[in-house]
Structures are given as C-alpha cells and as structure tokens.
C-alpha positions in Angstrom: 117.6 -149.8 -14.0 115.4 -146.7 -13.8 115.4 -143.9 -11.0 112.2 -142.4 -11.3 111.9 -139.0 -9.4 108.1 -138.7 -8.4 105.1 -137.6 -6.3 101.5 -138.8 -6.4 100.3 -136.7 -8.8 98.3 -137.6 -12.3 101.5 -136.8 -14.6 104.1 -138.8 -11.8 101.1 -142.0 -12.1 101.8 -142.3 -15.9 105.4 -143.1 -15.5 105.2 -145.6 -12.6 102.2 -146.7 -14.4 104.2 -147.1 -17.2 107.1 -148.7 -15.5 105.1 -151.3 -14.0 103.4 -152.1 -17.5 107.0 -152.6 -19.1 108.2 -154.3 -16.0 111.5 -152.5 -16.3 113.3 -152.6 -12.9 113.1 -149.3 -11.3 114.1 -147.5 -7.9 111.5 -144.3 -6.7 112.9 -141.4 -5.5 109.8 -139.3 -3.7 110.2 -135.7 -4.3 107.6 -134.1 -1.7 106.1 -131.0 -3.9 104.1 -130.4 -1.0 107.7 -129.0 1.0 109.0 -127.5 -2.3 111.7 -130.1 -2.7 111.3 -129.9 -6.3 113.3 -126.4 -6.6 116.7 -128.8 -5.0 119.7 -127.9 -6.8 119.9 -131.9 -7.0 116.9 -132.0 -8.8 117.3 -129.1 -11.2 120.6 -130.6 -12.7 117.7 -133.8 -13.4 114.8 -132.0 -14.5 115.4 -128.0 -15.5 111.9 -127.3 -15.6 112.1 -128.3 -11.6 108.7 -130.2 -12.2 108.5 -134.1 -11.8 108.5 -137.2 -12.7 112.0 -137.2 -14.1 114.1 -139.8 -15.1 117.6 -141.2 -15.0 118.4 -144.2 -17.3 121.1 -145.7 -15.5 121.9 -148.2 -18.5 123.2 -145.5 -20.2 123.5 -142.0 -17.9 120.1 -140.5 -19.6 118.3 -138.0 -17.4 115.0 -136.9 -18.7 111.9 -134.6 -17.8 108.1 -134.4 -19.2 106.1 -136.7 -18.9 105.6 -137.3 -22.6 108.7 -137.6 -23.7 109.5 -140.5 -20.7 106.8 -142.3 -22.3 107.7 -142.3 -25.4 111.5 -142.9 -24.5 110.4 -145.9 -21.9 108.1 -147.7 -24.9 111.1 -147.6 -27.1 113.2 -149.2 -24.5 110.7 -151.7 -23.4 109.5 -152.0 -27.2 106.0 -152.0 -26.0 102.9 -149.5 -26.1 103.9 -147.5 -28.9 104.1 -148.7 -32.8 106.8 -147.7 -34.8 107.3 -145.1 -36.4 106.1 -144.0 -39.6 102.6 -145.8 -39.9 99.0 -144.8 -39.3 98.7 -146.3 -36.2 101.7 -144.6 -34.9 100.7 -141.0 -35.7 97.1 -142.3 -34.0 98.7 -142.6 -30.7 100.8 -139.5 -31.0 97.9 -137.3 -31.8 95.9 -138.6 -28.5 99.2 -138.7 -26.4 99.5 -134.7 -27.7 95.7 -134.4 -26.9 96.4 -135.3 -23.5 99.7 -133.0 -23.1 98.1 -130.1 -24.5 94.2 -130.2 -23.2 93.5 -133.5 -20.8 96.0 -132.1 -18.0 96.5 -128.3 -18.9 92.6 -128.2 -18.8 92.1 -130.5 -15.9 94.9 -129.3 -14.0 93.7 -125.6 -14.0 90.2 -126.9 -12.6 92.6 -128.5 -9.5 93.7 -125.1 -8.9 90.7 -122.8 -9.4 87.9 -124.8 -8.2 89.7 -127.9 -5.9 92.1 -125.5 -4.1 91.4 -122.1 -4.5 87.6 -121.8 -4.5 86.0 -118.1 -4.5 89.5 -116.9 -5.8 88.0 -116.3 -9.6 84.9 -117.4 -10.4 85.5 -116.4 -13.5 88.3 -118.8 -14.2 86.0 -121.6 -12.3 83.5 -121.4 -15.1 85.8 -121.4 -17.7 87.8 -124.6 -16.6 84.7 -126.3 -15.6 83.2 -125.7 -18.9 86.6 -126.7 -20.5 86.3 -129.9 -18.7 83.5 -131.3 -19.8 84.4 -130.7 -23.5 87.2 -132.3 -22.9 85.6 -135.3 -21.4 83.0 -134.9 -24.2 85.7 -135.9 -27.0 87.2 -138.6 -24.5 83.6 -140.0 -24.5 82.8 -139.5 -28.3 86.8 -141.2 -29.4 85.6 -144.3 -26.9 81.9 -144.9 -28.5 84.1 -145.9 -31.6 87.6 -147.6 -30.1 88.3 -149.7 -27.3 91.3 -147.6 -26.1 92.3 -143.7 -27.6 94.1 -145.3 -30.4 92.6 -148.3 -30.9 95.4 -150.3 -28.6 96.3 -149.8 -25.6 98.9 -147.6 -25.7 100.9 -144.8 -23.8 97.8 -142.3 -24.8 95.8 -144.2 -22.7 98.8 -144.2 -19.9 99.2 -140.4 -20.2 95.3 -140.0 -20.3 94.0 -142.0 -17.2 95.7 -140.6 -14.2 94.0 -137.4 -15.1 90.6 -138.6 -15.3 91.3 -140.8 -12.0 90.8 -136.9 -10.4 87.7 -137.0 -11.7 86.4 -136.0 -8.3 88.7 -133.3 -7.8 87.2 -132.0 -11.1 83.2 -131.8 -9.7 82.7 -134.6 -12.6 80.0 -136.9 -12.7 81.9 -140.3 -15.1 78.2 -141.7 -15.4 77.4 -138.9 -17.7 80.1 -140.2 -20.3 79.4 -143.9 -20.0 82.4 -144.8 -23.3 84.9 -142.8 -20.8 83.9 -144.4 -17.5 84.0 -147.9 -19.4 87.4 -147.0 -20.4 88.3 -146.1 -17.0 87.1 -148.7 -15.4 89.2 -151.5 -17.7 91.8 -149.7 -16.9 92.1 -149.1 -13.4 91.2 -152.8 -13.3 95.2 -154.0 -14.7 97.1 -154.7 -12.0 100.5 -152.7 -13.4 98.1 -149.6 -13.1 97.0 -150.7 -9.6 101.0 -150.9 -8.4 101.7 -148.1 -10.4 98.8 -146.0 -9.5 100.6 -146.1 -5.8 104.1 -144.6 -6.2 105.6 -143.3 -4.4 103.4 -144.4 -1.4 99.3 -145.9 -1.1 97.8 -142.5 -0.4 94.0 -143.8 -1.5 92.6 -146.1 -3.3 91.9 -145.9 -7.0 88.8 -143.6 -7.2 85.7 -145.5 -9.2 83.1 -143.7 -9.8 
C-alpha cells in the first residue's frame, strides 16, 4: 500500500497517473499548496524539499520525494514502464524522463508563473519562457514524427511528460501547430488509468483537449 501526498498539479498527475497504470493500491493524502500546507512539520520529515507528490511505501517504511525518482522506484516495484537496466532502450527512457525533469516542467512551469499568474510583472521573462516553450514543444513534436511514444514504448517518460503538456492552455499554446505532439496527447489522455489518475486528489476539470 502506497500513501501518496499530492495536489492537482502536472508533477502530483504523474504519480497518480502512474499509480493507477501499475494498479498498486494506494491511499491520497491532499496537501492544499494553495494554504501553504506543504511547509507542515509532518510533511517536511516526508519530503525535505517541502514540495509534493511524496511517497510512503508502507510495504517497507520508504518515504520518497521528486517526482522522478517515484517513478522510477514505483516501475521497479510494479515491474512495468521502465526496461531494465543496462540496455539501449533503457537509457532511451532515461534520457526523455531527464528531458522532461530538466526542460518540459522547469520551462513550462516558469511560463505558469510569468505569463499565467503574474502577467505585466516582467515582460522580459514572458518572452523568454514563451519562446522556451515552443522549442520545447518543437523537439516533443520532432521525437513523435519518428516514435509512437518518447522512447518508443510507453513508458514513465511519457507519464512524467504529459501532465505538463495537459497545461497547454496555461502556456498560450496552440497543440494544432505540433500535430506528432497533439497525436501523442491525445492517445494518451484517452487510457483510462490517466483519466482516474489525471483526478487526484479531487475532479477539478476535465482533461483539457485541444
């Protein structure tokens, strides 16, 4: 059994996304970032960083933070959505699962804050994030013309990737410019473990199509 610690945000989605994938029984414990519980003494002995999702394993007393690294530790314990170690297709995954950890939601987060909820605060950070984002959705759209998923089967790359383009709105992003992306996109939102998981802790909308 899994206690996930989350909020309905992209990088909280992949996990419960995840989750629901693996089918691994889990509880949901909502941590409202909106009211700042996230800086709870509680919490902080869960997840130092004081950021969700978190984690605690309770098969074996393993807490764990970042979003990557509960992926990875959840495929290994459902023994889905991530080849073993060592082979080509392995390092495939882990250098689009890094992509998205170190561009996809550093990039596209920075456009929620500047443009979505800060608007007229720095226009020169707007431009820059906004320009940021479309390379970045460039790339997502060039990998796609070639492969079916980000590394060929669907994987937790894809997981970690797709929450963050399901803000495409929030991002001023048009997905019918990058038609290998929005085809992606739209297989994907179409499973229903990423329909349940897209919804935890609680329905807030429905899954954005574009």
């Amino acid at each position: 059994m899994i206690l996930l610690y989350t909020w309905n945000t992209p990088n909280g989605r992949k996990v419960s996304i995840m989750l629901e994938e693996l089918g691994l029984p889990y509880d949901v414990h909502a941590v409202d970032i909106t009211k700042r519980e996230q800086y709870g003494v509680e919490f902080e002995k869960i997840s130092p960083n004081r950021k969700i999702p978190a984690i605690v394993d309770r098969d074996n007393g393993m807490t764990l933070m970042e979003s990557g690294a509960i992926l990875m530790y959840l495929a290994r314990k459902g023994g889905r959505l991530m080849p073993e170690e060592g082979d080509e297709s392995y390092w495939r995954v882990m250098e689009w699962l890094m992509f998205q950890m170190g561009g996809v939601g550093p990039m596209l987060g920075q456009t929620h804050h500047f443009v979505k909820f800060h608007p007229g605060k720095s226009e020169y950070a707007e431009q820059r994030f906004l320009a940021e984002n479309q390379r970045v959705y460039q790339v997502l759209d060039r990998r796609l013309c070639e492969h079916e998923y980000l590394a060929d089967a669907y994987s937790i790359a894809d997981i970690a990737t797709w929450p963050w383009i399901s803000r495409f709105q929030w991002q001023t992003m048009d997905l019918n410019r990058y038609p290998h992306l929005k085809r992606w996109y739209l297989a994907i939102a179409e499973r229903p473990a990423v329909q349940r998981g897209f919804h935890v802790p609680a329905k807030v909308q429905e899954v954005p199509m574009p």
